[in-house]
C-alpha positions as CSV (number, residue, x, y, z in Angstrom):
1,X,-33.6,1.3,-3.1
2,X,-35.9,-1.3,-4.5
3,X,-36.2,-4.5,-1.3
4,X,-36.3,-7.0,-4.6
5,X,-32.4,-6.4,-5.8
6,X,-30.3,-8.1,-3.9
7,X,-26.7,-6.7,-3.3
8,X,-23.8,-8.3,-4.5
9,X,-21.3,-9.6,-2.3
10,X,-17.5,-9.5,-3.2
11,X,-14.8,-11.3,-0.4
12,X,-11.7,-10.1,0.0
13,X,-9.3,-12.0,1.5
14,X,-6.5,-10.2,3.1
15,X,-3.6,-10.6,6.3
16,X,-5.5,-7.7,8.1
17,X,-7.0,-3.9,7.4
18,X,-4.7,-2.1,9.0
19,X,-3.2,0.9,7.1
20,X,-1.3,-0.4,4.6
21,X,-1.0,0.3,0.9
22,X,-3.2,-2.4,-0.5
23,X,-5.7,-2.5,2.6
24,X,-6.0,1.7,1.7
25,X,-6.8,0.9,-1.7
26,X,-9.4,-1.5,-0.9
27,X,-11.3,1.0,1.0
28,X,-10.6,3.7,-1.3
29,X,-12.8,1.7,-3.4
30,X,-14.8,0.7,-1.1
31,X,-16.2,4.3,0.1
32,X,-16.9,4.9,-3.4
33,X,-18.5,2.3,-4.7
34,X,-22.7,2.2,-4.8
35,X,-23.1,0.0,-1.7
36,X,-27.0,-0.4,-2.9
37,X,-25.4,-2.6,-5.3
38,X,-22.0,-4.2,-4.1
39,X,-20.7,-4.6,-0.3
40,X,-17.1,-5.9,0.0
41,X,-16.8,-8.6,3.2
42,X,-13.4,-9.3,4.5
43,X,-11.4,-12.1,5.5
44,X,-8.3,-11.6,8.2
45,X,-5.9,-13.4,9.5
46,X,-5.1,-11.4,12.6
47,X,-7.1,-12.1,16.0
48,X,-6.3,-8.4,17.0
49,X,-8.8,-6.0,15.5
50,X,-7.6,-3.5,12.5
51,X,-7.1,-0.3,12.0
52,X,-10.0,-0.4,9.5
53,X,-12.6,-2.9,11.4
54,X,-14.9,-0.1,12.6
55,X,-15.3,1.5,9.3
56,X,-16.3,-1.7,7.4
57,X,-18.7,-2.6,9.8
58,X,-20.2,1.0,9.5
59,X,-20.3,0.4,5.6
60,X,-22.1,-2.7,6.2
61,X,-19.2,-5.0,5.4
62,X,-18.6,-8.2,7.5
63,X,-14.9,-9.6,9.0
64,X,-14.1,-13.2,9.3
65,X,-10.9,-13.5,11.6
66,X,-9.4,-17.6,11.0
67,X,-6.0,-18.7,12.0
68,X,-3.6,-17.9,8.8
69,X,-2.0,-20.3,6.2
70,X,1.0,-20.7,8.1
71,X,-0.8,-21.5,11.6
72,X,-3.3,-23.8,10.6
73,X,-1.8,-25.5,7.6
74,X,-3.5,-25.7,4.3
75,X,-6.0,-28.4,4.8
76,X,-8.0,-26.7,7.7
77,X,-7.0,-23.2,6.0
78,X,-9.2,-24.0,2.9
79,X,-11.6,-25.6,5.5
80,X,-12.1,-22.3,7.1
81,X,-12.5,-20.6,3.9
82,X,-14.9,-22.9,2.6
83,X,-17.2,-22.9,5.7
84,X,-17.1,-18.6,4.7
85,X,-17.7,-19.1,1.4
86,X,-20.5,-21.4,1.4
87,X,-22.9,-19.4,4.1
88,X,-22.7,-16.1,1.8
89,X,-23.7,-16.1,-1.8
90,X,-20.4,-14.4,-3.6
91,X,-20.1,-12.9,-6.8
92,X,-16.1,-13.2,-6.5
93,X,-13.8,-13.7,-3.8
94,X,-10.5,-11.4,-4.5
95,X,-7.1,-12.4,-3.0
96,X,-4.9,-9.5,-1.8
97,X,-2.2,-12.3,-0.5
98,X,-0.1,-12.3,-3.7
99,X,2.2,-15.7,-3.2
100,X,-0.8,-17.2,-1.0
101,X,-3.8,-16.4,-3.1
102,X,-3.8,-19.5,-4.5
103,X,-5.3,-21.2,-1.7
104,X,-8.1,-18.9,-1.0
105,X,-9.0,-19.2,-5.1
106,X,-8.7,-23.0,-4.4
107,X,-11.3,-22.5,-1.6
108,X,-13.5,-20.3,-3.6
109,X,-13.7,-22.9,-7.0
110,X,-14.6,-25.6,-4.7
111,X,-17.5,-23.2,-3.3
112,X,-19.0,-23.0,-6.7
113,X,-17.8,-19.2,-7.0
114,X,-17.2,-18.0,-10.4
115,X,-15.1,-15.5,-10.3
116,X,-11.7,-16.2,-8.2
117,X,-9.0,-13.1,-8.5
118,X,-5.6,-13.3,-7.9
119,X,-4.3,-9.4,-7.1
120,X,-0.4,-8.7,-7.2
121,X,0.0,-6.2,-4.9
122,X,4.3,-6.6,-4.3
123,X,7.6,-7.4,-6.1
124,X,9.5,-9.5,-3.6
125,X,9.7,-12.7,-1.9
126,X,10.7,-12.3,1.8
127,X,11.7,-15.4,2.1
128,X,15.3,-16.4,1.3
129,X,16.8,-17.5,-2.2
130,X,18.0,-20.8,-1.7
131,X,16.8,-23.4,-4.2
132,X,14.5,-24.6,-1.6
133,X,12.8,-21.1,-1.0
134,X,12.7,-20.7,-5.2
135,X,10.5,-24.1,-5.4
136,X,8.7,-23.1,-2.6
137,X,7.6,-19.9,-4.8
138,X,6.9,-21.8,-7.9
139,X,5.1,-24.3,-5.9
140,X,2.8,-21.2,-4.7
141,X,2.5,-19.5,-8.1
142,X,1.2,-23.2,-9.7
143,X,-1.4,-23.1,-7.1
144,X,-2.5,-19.4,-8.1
145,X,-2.4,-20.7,-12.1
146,X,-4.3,-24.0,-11.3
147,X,-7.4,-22.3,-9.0
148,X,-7.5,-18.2,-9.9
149,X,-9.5,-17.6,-13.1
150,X,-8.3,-13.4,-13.0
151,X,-5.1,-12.1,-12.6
152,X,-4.5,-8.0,-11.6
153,X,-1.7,-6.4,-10.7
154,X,-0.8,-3.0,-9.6
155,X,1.8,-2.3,-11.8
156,X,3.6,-4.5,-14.7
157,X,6.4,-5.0,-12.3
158,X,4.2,-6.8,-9.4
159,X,2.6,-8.7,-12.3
160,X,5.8,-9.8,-13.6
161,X,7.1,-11.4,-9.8
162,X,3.9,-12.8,-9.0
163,X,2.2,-14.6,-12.8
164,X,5.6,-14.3,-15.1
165,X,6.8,-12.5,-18.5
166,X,4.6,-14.8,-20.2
167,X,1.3,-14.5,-18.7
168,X,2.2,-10.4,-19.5
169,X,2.7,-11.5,-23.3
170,X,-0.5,-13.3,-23.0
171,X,-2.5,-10.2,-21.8
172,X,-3.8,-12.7,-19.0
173,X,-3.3,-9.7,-16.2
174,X,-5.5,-6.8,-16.1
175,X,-3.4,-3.7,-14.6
176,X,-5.4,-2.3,-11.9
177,X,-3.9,1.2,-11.1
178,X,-3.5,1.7,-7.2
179,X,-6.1,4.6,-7.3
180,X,-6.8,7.2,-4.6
181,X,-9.4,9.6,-3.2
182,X,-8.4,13.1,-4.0
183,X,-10.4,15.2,-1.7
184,X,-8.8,15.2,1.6
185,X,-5.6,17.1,-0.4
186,X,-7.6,19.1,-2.7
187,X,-8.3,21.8,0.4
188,X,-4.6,21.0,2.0
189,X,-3.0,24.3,2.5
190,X,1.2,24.3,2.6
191,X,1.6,27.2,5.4
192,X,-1.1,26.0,7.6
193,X,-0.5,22.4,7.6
194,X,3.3,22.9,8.2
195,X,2.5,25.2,11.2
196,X,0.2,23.3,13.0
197,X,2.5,20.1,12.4
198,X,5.0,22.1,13.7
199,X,3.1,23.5,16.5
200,X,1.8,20.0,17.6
201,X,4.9,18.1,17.3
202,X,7.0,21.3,19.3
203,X,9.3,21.4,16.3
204,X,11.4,24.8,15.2
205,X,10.3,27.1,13.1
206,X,13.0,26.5,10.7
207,X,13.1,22.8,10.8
208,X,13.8,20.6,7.9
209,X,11.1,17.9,8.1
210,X,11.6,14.6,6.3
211,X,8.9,12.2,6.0
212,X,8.0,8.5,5.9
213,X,4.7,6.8,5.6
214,X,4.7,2.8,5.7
215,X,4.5,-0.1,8.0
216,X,8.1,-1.0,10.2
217,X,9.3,-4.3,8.1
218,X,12.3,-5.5,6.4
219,X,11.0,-4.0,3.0
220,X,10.5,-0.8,3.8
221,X,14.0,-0.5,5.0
222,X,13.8,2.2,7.6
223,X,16.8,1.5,9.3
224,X,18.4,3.0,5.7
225,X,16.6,6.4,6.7
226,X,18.7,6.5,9.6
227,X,22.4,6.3,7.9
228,X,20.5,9.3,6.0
229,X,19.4,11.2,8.9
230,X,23.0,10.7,10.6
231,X,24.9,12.4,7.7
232,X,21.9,15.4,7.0
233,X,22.0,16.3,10.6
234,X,25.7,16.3,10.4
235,X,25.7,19.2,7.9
236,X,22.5,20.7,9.3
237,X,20.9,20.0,12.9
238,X,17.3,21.2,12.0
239,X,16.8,18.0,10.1
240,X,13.6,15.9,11.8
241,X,12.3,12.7,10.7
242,X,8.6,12.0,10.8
243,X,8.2,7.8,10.8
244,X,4.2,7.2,10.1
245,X,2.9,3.9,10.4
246,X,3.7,1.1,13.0
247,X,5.0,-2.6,12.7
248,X,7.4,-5.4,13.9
249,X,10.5,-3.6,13.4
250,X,9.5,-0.6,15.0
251,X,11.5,-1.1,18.0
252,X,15.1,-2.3,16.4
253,X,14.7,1.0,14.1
254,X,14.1,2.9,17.6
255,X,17.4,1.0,19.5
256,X,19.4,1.4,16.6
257,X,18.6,5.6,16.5
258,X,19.2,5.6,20.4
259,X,22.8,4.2,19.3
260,X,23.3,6.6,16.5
261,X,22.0,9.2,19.3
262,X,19.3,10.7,16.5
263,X,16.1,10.3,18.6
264,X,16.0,13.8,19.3
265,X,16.0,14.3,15.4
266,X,12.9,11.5,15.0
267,X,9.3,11.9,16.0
268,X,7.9,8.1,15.6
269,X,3.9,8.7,15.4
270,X,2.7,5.6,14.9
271,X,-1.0,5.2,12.6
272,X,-2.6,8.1,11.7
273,X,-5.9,9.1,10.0
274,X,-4.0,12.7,9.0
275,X,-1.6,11.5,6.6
276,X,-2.5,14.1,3.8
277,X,-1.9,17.1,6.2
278,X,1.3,15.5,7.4
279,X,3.0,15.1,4.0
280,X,1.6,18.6,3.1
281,X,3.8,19.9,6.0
282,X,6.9,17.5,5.3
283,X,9.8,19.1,3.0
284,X,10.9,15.9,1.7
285,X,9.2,12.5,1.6
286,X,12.1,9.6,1.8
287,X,11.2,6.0,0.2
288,X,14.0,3.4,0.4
289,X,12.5,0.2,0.0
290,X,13.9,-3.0,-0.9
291,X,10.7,-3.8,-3.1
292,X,7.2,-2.5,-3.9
293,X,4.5,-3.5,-6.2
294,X,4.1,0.1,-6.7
295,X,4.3,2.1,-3.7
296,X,0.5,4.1,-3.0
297,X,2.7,6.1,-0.1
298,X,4.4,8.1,-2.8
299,X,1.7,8.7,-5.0
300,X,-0.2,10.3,-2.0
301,X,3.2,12.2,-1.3
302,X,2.6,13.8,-4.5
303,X,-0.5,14.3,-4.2
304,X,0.3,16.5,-1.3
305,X,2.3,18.5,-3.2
306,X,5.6,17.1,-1.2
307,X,9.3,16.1,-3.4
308,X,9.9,12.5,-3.1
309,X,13.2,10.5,-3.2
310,X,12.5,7.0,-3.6
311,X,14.7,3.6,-4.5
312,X,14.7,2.6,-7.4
313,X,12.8,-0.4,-6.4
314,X,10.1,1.5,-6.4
315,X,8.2,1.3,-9.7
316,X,8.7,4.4,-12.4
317,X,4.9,4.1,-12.4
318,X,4.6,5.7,-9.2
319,X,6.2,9.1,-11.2
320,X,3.2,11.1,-11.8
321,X,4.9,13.7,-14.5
322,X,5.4,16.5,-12.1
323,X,8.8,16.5,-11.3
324,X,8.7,15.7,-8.0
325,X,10.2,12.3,-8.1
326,X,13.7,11.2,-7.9
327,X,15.3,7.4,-7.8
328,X,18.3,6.4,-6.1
329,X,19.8,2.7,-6.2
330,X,20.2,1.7,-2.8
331,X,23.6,0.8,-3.2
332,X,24.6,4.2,-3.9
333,X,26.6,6.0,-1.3
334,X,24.8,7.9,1.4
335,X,26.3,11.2,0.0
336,X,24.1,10.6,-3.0
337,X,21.3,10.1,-1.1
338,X,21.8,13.5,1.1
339,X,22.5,15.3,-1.6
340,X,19.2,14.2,-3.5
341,X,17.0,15.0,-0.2
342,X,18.7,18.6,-0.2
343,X,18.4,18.9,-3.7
344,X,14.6,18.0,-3.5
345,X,14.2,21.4,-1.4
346,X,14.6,23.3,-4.2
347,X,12.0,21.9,-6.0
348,X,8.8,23.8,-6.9
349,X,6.2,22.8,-5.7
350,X,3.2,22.8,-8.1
351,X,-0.5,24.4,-7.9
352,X,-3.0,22.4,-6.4
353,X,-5.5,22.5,-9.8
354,X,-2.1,21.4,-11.4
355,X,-1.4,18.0,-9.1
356,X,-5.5,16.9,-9.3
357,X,-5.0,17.1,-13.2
358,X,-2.2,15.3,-13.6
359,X,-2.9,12.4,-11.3
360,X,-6.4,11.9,-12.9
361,X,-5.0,12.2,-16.3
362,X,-2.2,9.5,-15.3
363,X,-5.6,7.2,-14.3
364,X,-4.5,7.4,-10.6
365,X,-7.8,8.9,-9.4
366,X,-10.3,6.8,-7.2
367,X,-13.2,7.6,-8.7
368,X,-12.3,7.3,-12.2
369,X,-10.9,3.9,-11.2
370,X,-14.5,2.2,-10.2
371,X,-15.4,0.9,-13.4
372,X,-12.5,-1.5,-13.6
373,X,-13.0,-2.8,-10.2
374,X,-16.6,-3.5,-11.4
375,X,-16.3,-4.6,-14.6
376,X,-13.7,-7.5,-11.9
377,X,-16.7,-8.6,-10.3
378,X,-18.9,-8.3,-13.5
379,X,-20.9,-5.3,-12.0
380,X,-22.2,-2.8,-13.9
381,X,-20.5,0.7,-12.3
């Protein structure tokens, strides 16, 4: 590399890089990228170090830990930020807080930076509905209008919650697709990954396994798996549930399966760095949430070849024209739900050459995604 270009810096401001959906993105973008001319930096809001800390710093990205909006309050917040943002010369700061992005844009156009991006990453507001909670929101969203000068979105539903009908009209958000890397599945193999999953986790030969990636919070709605499990393993015992991923609400979905006497159905496994192989070996991967932006768990589901049943708050998006997705409304009775996961056994799987095609045609492929994210930071790819 020639000593006289300097490499671009992009901050990305995020709650922490644990294994989540959007913080997976980020780094599938981030191992791709040509780091001779772009390194990403991170912003956190979590004292306790991430699931993805070690990486970054190996990739020669930088992590700036402050107290969060919440904790600090929004004067000494954008104080923080702004003592960050004026050391480092940044291209473009990029928000990954959807409601709360706002304030880090704010921090970033009083820094001088150029480029501020606002990046819709969910559908729901987990706060209440009151009228107070709905100013609150509009209050936020003003905040992301008056400072952020790009608006991206995951899917045309997350755009909708977070910048409105009318900003979609306007063409003011740029749909970035919630890409991933395809080569840890492309050498997945269905027997051998189910056996050695099986083998590790001292499961049954014949066992039913029914998986579920994401982080234990209200949104993911795990404790809805369990009214599932209780009916499938009434018909059939060999039914297991495989819960990836950790979180807050870990421990009420674990009292409340001791109560419904399923934890000998259940393997909790906390985070993993073999997600691929485990939802190559799963029969069925189960997606209730209340909301998603788009839901990266499922594509990756697919990509492993596995049937998914997902809510319906899911976005249609996330449907990758293989015929391995169904949608349920969660209000739909948990016969409909069972019979959906049993119904999904009997779908054929399809060939590995097949699944690569069709998620790179659909634009869901990492690598074909890196222009976009680029052309964000006005970076030639």
């Amino acid at each position: 590399m020639d000593e006289d270009i300097e490499i671009k810096r992009v901050l990305h401001i995020v709650s922490s890089m644990d294994r989540g959906g959007a913080e997976t993105l980020i780094m599938n973008v981030y191992r791709n990228i040509d780091r001779t001319k772009v390194q990403f930096d991170f912003v956190t809001h979590n004292s306790l170090k991430g699931e993805y800390d070690d990486e970054i710093k190996s990739l020669g990205g930088f992590i700036y830990s402050i107290p969060s909006l919440g904790s600090s309050g929004p004067f000494m917040y954008i104080k923080n930020l702004v003592r960050i943002m004026r050391d480092h010369r940044y291209v473009a700061i990029h928000a990954h807080t959807d409601y709360q992005s706002g304030f880090p844009a704010l921090a970033a156009r009083l820094s001088g930076i150029k480029k501020r991006i606002s990046h819709s990453h969910s559908t729901g507001w987990p706060r209440g509905k009151s009228i107070k909670e709905r100013i609150a929101l509009k209050l936020l969203q003003s905040t992301i209008k008056a400072s952020a000068n790009q608006y991206c979105s995951c899917s045309i539903e997350a755009a909708r919650f977070l910048y409105g009908e009318h900003s979609l009209k306007r063409n003011k958000v740029s749909i970035l697709k919630n890409g991933i890397d395809l080569k840890p599945f492309e050498s997945l193999n269905r027997k051998e990954s189910r056996s050695s999953v099986i083998q590790e986790l001292q499961l049954t030969a014949d066992v039913k396994i029914l998986g579920h990636v994401g982080r234990f919070s209200a949104s993911k709605n795990q404790a809805f798996i369990l009214n599932i499990l209780e009916q499938l393993v009434r018909e059939d015992k060999k039914w297991v549930v495989l819960f990836i991923g950790n979180g807050p609400l870990q421990k009420e979905v674990e009292e409340k399966a001791e109560k419904m006497n399923l934890l000998s159905n259940i393997k909790f496994l906390g985070v993993r760095t073999d997600v691929s192989r485990l939802m190559n070996a799963m029969d069925v991967f189960l997606f209730p949430s209340k909301f998603e932006g788009f839901g990266i768990a499922a594509l990756e589901a697919q990509c492993a070849g596995t049937p998914c049943v997902l809510s319906d708050a899911v976005p249609r998006s996330t449907e990758m024209g293989m015929g391995l997705v169904s949608y349920l409304n969660l209000n739909a009775e948990i016969s409909s739900w069972t019979q959906a996961v049993n119904e999904a056994l009997m779908v054929h799987r399809p060939r590995r050459e097949m699944i690569s095609k069709s998620i790179t045609n659909q634009g869901y492929s990492i690598t074909g995604n890196l222009p976009a994210w680029m052309e964000l930071y006005g970076i030639k790819a």
